[in-house]
C-alpha positions as CSV (number, residue, x, y, z in Angstrom):
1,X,113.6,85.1,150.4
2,X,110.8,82.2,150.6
3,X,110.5,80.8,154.4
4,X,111.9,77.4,153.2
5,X,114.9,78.6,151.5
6,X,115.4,80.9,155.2
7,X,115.3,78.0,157.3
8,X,117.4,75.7,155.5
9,X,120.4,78.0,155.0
10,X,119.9,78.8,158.3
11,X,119.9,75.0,159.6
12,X,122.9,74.9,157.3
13,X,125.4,77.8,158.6
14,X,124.5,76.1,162.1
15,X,125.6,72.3,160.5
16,X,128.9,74.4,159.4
17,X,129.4,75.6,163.0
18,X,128.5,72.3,164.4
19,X,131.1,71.0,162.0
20,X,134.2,72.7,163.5
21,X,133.0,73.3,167.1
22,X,131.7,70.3,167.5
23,X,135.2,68.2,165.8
24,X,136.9,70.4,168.4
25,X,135.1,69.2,171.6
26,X,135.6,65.4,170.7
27,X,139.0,66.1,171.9
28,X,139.1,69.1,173.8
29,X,140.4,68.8,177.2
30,X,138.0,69.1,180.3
31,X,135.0,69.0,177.2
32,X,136.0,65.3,175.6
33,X,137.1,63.8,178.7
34,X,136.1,59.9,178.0
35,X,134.1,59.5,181.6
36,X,131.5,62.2,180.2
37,X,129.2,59.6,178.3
38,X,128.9,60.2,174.8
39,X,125.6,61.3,174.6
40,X,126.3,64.4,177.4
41,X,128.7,65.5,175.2
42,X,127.0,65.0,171.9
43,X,123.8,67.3,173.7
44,X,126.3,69.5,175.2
45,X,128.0,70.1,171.6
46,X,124.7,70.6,169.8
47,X,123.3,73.2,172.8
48,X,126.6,75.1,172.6
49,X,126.6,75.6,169.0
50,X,123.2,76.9,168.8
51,X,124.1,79.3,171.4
52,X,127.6,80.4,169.9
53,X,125.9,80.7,166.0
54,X,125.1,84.3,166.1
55,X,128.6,85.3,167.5
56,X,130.4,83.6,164.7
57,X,130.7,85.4,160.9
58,X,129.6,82.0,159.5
59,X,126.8,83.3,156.9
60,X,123.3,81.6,156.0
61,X,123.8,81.3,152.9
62,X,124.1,77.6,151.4
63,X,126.0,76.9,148.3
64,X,123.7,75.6,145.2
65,X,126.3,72.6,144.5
66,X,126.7,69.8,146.4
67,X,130.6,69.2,145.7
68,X,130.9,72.6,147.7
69,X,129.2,71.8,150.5
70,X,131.3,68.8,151.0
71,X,134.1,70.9,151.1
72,X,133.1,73.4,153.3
73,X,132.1,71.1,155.8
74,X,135.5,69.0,155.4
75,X,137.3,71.8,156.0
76,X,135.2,72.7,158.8
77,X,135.7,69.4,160.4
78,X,139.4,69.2,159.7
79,X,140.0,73.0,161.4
80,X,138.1,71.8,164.5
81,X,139.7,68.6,164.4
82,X,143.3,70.9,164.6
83,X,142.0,73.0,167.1
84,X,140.5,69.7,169.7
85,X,144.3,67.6,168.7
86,X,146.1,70.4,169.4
87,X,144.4,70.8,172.8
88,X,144.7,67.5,174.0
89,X,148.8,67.3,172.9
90,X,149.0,69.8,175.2
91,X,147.0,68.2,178.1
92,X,149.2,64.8,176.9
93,X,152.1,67.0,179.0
94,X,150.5,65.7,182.2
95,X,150.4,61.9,181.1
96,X,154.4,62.3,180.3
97,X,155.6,63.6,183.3
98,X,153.2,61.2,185.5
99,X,154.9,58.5,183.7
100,X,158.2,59.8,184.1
101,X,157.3,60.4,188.0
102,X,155.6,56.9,188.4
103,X,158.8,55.4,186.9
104,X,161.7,57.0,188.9
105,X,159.7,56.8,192.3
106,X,158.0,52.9,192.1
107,X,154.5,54.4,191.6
108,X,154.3,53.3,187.8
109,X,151.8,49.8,187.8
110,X,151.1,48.2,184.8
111,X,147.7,46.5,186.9
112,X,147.1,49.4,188.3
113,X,143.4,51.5,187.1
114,X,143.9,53.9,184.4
115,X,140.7,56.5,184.1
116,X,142.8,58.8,182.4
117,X,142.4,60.1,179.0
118,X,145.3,57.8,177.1
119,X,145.6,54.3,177.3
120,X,148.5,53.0,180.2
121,X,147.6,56.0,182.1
122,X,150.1,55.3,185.6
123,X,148.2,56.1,188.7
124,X,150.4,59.4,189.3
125,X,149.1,60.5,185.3
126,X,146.0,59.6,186.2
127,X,145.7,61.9,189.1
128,X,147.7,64.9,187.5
129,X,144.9,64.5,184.5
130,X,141.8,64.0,186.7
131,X,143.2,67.2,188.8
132,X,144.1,69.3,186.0
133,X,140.6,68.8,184.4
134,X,138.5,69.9,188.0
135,X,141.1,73.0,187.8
136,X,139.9,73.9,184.0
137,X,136.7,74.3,185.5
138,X,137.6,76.0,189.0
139,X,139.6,78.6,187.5
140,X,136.9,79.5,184.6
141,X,139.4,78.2,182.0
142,X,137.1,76.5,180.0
143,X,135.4,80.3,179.2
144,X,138.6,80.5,177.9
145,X,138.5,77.7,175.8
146,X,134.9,78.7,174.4
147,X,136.6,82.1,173.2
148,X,139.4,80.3,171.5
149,X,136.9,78.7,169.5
150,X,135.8,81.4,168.4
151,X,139.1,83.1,168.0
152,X,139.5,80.6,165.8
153,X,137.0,82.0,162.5
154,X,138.9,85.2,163.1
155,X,142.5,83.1,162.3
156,X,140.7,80.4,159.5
157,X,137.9,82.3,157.9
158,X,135.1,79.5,157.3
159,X,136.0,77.7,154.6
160,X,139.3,78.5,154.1
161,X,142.4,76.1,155.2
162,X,146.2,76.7,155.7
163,X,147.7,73.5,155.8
164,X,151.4,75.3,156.7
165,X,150.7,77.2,159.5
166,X,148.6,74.7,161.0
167,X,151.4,71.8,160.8
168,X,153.4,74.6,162.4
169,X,151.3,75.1,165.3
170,X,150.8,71.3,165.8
171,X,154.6,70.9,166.1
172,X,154.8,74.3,168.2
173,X,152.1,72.2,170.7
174,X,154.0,69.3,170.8
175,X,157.3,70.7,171.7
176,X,155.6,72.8,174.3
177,X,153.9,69.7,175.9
178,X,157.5,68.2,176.0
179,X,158.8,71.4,177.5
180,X,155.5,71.5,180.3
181,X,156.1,67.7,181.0
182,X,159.9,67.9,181.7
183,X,159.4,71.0,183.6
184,X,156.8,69.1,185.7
185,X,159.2,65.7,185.9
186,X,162.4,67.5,187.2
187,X,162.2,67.3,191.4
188,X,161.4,63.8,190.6
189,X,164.7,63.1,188.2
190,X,166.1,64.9,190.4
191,X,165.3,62.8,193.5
192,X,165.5,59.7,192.0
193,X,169.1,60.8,190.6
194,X,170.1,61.9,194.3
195,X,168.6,58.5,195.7
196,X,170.3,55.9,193.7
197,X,173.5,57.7,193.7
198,X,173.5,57.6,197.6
199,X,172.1,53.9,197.9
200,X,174.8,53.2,195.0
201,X,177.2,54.7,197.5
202,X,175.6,52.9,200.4
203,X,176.4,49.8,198.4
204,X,180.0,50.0,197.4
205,X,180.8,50.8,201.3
206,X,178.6,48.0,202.5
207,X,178.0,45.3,200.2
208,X,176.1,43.4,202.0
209,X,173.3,45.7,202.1
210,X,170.1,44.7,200.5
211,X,170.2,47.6,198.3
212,X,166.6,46.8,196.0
213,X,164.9,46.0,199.3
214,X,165.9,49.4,201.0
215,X,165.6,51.7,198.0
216,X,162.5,51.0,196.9
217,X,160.3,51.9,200.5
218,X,162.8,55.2,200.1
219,X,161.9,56.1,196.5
220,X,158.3,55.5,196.9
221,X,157.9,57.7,200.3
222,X,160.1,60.3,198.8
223,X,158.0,60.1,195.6
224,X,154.6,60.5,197.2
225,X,156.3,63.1,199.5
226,X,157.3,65.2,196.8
227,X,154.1,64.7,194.4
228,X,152.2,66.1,197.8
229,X,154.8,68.9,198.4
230,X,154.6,69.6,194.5
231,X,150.9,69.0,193.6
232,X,149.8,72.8,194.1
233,X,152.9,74.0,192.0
234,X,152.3,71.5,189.4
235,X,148.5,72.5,188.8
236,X,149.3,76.3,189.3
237,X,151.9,76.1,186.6
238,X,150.0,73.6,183.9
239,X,146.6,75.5,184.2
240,X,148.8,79.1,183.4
241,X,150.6,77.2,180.5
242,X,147.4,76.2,179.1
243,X,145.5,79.5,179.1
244,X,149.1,81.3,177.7
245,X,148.8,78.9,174.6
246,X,144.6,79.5,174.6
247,X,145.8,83.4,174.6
248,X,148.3,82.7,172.2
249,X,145.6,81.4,169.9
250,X,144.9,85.0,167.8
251,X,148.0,84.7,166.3
């Protein structure tokens, strides 16, 4: 084989690498977090697929037509793509229950900063998001997420696309990050529920009683209690839900 032809089937397998890996970390929690400028990430992408290349079964061997190496790499892009949105639906579980928490206990401020990863982040999401993304690195669950990628050649060949299954798994994803977010929401439905039932209470016996300006100082010191209390728990339980569905992943 002529030393041209090498090199550029070569620089090809790695632009079909780059394709999927590369779609993946645009969206891949702890990897596509928006604070990381774009151009970290776009140098961290192109470093990590040089250096994952020879452990994937992508071949250097370039197609002689053009339409097919369109195709390859749009399927390429559309599997990693999958892979990065499926990710970050289940990261979104955070950014649900911190809503959900924010609401019930007064925390929720529409002026408040958002430096989250979704737009209208509450400051309770916020924190939940920024503290689940330093525990993906403490807990070495982003080595994990390197060896789901490439898990991922093993499930969708390169090249090769199955539309079904991976409209199943997206919907699997989703209902899991609603399952993860109510799981995480529930001690604060359930103190909000047992707090406006007792000032409702409160009310009916005294009427008189300034019921908005005593219940909200109550919910928001219970909230922040609990979210302190809860915190630990909360992380502990996302970051083993998250590498069960990164295991689950050779399916």
């Amino acid at each position: 084989m002529p030393l041209d032809t090498f090199i550029s089937s070569l620089f090809f397998s790695y632009l079909v690498v780059f394709a999927r890996l590369g779609s993946a970390l645009i969206f891949m929690p702890a990897f596509g977090e928006v604070q990381i400028p774009v151009r970290a990430r776009l140098s961290f992408a192109v470093v990590l697929c040089a250096a994952l290349l020879p452990m994937t079964p992508v071949q250097a061997v370039m197609p002689t037509a053009p339409v097919a190496v369109l195709l390859l790499l749009a399927v390429e892009i559309t599997i990693g793509l999958w892979i990065g949105l499926s990710a970050r639906i289940i990261l979104s579980a955070l950014q649900f229950a911190g809503f959900q928490a924010g609401q019930v206990s007064g925390l929720a401020n529409a002026f408040g900063p958002s430096f989250g990863s979704f737009e209208g982040a509450t400051m309770v999401a916020t924190l939940m998001l920024i503290s689940a993304v330093a525990m993906i690195f403490v807990t070495d669950t982003h080595h994990i997420i390197l060896r789901a990628l490439l898990s991922s050649y093993v499930i969708f060949p390169p090249g090769q696309i199955m539309m079904a299954d991976m409209t199943d798994q997206i919907l699997r994803a989703a209902g899991q990050s609603l399952y993860i977010g109510t799981a995480i929401a529930a001690p604060f439905f359930i103190m909000g529920v047992v707090l406006n039932l007792g000032m409702g209470l409160a009310n009916r016996v005294m009427p008189q009683l300034p019921v908005f300006f005593v219940a909200a100082p109550l919910l928001i010191g219970a909230g922040l209690l609990i979210l302190a209390v809860s915190m630990p728990t909360i992380l502990d339980f996302y970051i083993s839900e998250f590498r069960a569905w990164l295991g689950g992943f050779k399916f």
